[in-house]
Backbone bond lengths (Angstrom), bond angles and torsions (degrees), N, CA, C in turn:
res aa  C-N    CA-C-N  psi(-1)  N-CA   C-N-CA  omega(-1)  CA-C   N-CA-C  phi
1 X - - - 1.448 - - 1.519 111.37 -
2 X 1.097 124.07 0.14 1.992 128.48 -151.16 1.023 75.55 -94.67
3 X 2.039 139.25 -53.47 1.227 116.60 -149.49 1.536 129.93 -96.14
4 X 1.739 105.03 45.55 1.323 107.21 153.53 1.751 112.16 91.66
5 X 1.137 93.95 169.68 1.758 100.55 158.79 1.578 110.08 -125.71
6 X 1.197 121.93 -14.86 1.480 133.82 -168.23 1.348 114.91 -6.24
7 X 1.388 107.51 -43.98 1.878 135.44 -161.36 1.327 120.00 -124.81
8 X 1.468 111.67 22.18 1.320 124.04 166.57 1.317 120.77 -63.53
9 X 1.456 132.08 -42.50 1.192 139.59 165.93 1.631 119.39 -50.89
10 X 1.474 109.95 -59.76 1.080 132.02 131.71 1.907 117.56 21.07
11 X 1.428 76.79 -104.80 2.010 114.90 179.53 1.561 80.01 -41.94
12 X 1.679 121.09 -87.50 1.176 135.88 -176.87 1.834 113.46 15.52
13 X 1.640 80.97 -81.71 1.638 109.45 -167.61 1.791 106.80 -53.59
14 X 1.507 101.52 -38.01 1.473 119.88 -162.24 1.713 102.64 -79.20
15 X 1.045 108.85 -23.19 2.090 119.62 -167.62 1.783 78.54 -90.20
16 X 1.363 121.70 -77.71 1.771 119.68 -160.71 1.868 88.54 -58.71
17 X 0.997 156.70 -32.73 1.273 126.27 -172.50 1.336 113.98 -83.63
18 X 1.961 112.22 -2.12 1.737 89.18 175.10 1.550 97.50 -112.45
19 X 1.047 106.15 9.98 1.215 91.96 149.38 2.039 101.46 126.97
20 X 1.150 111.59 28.33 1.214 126.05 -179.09 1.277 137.78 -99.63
21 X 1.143 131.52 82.86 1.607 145.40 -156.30 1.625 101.35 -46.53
22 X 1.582 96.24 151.97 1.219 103.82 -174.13 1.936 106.61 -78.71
23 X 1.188 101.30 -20.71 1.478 110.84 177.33 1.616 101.90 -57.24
24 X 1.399 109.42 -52.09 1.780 110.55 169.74 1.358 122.98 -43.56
25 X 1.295 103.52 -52.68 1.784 108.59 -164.86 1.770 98.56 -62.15
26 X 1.708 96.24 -40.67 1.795 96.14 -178.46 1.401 98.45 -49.99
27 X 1.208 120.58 -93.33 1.408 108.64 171.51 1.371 128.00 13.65
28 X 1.037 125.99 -88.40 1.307 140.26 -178.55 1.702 121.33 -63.24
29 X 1.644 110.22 -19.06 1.100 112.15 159.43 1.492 119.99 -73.57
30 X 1.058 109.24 -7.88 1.583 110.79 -155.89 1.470 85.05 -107.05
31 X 0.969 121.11 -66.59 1.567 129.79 -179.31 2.139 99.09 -30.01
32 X 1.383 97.75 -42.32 1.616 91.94 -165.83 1.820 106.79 -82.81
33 X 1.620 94.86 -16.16 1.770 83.22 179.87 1.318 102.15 -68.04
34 X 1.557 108.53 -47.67 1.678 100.88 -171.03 1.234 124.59 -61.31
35 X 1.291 129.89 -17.41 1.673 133.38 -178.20 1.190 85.34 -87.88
36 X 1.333 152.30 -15.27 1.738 141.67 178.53 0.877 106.17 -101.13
37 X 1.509 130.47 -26.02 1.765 115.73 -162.82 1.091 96.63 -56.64
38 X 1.582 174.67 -29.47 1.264 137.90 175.56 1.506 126.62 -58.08
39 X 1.249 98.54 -34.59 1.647 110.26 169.65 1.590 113.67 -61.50
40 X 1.445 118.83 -46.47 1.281 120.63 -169.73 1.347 110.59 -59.63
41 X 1.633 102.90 -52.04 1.604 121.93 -169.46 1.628 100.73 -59.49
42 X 1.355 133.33 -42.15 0.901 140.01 157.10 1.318 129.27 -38.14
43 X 1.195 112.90 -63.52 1.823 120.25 165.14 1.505 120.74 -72.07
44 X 1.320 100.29 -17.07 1.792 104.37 161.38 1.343 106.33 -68.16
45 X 1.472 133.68 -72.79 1.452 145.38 174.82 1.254 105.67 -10.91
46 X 1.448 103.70 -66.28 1.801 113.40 -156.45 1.864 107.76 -88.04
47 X 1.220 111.61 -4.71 1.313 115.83 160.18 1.585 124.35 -96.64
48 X 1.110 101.24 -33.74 1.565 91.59 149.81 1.248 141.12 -74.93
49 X 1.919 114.43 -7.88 1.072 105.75 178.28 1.543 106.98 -123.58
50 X 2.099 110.48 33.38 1.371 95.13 -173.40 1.818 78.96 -135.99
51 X 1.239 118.22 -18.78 1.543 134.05 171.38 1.779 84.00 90.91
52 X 0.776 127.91 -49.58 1.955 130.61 -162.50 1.814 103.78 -120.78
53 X 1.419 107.40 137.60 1.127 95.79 161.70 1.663 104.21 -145.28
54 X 1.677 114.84 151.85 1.033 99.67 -173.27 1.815 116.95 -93.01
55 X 1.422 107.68 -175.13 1.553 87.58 173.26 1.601 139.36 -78.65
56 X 1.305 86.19 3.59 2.349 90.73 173.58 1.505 93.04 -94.83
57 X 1.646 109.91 -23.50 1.583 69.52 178.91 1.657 123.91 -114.89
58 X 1.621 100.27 12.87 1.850 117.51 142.85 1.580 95.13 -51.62
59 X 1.113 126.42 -78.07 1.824 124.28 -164.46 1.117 104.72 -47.63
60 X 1.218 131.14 -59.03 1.659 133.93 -173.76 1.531 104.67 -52.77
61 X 1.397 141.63 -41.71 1.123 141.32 -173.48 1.905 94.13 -78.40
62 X 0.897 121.16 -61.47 1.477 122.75 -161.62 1.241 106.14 -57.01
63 X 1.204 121.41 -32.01 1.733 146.46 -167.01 1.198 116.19 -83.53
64 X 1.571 110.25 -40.59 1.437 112.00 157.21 1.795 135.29 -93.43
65 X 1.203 96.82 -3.42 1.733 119.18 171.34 1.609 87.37 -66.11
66 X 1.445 106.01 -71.25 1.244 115.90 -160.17 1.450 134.13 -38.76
67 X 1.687 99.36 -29.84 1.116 118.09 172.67 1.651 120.67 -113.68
68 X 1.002 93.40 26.94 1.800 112.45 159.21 1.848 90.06 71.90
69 X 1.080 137.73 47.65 1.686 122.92 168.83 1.652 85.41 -142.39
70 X 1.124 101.50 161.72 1.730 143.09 -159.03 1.616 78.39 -72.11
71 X 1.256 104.98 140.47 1.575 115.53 172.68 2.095 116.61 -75.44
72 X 1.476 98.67 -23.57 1.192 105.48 -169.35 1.934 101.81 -73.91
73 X 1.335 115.48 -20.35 1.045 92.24 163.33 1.359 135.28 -107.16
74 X 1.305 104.90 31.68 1.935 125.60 152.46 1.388 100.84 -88.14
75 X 1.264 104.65 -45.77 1.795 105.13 -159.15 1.475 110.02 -71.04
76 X 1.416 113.31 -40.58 1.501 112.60 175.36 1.842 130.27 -67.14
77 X 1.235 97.59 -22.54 1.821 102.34 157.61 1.262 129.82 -94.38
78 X 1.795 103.46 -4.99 1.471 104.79 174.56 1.563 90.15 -90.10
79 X 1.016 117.82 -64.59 1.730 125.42 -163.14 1.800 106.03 -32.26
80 X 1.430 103.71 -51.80 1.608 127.64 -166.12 1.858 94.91 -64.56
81 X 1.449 124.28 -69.27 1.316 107.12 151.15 1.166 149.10 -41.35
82 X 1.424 131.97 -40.15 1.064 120.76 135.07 1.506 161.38 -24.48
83 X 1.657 100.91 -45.18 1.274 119.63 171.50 1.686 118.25 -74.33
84 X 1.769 99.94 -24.17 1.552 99.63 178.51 1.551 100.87 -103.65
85 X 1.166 131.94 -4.61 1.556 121.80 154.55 1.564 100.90 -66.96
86 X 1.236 141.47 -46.74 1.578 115.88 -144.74 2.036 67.76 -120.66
87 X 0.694 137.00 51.04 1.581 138.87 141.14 1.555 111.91 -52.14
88 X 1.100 123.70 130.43 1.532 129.20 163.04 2.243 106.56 -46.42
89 X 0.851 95.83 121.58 1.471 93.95 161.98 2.073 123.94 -66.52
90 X 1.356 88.06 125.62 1.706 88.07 -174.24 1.590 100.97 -67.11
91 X 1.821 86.96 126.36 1.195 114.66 179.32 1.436 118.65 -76.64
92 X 1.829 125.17 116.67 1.470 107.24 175.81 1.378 136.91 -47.96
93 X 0.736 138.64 132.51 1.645 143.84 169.77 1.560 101.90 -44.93
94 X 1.479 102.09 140.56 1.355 107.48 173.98 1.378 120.14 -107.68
């Protein structure tokens, strides 16, 4: 699931010009939602309940679907790092 759709259009154009029915690609699209729907259902969840998400923690969810554990515990050591990397710097006292 990590590697995207970027080039779906792409693939698309490149599968019907050698000669690959669009009835196929359906096929095969369908085949790929269902081996993902845990990932999707997953990144649906947490986008509805974060409105935005960024992309480590798209990977962290997909990354941990993928490997059969709860996304929240990718998301909660990325998030927790995160928040103290882009932390405000303590301001001196004046």
């Amino acid at each position: 699931a990590l590697t995207g759709a970027h080039d779906d259009f792409e693939k698309v154009r490149d599968l019907l010009r050698d000669g690959e029915s669009i009835r196929q690609w359906t096929i095969r699209a369908r085949e790929f939602v269902r081996r993902e729907w845990p990932a999707i259902g997953a990144l649906a969840r947490e986008l509805f309940a974060c409105k935005t998400l960024d992309d480590g923690e798209i990977a962290a969810i997909i990354e941990a679907t993928d490997e059969g554990i709860h996304p929240d515990e990718y998301l909660a050591p990325y998030r927790a790092l995160k928040s103290h990397v882009f932390a405000e710097p303590n301001q001196p006292s004046e």
